[in-house]
C-alpha positions in Angstrom: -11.1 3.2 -23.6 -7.9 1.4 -22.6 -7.2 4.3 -19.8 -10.6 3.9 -18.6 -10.3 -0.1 -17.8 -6.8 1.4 -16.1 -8.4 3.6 -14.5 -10.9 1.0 -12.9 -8.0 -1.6 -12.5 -6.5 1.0 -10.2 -9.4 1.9 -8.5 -9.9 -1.9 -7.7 -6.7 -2.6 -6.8 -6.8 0.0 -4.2 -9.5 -0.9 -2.5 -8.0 -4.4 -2.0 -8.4 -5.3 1.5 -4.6 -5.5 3.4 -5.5 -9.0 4.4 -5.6 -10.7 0.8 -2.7 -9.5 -0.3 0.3 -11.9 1.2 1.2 -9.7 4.3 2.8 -11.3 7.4 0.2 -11.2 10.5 2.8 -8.9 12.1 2.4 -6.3 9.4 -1.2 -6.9 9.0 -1.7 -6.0 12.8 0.6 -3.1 12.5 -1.5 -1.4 9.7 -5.5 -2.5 11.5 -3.8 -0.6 15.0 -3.7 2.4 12.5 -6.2 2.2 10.9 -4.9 0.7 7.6 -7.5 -1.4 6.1 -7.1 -1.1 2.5 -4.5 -0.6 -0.4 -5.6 3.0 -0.2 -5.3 3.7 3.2 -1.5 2.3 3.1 -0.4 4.3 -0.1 -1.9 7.8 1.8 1.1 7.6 4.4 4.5 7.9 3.5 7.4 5.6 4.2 8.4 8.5 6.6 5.1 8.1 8.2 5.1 4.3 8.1 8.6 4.4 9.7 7.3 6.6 13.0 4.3 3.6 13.6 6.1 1.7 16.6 7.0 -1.4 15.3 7.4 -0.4 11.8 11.1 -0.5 10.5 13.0 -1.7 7.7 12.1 -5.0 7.5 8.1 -3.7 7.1 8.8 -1.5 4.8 10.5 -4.3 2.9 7.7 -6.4 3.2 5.5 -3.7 2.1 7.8 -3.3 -0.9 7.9 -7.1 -1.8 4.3 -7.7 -1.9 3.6 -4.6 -3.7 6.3 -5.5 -6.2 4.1 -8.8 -7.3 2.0 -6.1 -8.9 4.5 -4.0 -10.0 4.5 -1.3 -7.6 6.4 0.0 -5.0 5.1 1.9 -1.9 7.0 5.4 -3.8 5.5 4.7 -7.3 1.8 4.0 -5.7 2.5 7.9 -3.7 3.7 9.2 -7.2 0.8 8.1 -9.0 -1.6 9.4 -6.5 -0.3 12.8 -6.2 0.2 13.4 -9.9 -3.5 12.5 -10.3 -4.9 15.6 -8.0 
């Protein structure tokens, strides 16, 4: 039962809008010019991928890091989790 309510704590996290979760204007306009709207949307690219948006560099990626980090994630565990899943 316990993996289930993960399971669904996942699921919900992920489809967490970009916009309630802390990121600077800057990023937030970044990820709706490509068409990142959710949690899900952002963990599909890669930090390669990420890194080729203009205006995307190290400092984003940071960010990206921080804020996900308050949940205890990182941009590479999120991609980990989702590919071992499939």
């Amino acid at each position: 039962m316990a993996e289930n309510e993960n399971e669904h704590s996942i699921t919900d996290f992920l489809a967490a809008p970009i916009e309630g979760l802390g990121f600077s204007s800057r990023v937030c306009e970044l990820f709706k010019r490509e068409g990142i709207d959710v949690l899900n949307d952002l963990i599909r690219r890669s930090g390669y991928d990420l890194r080729e948006v203009r205006g995307f560099g190290p400092k984003a990626i940071e960010e990206v890091n921080r804020i996900l980090g308050r949940f205890s994630y990182t941009l590479d565990s999120l991609l980990s989790s989702r590919t071992s899943s499939y």
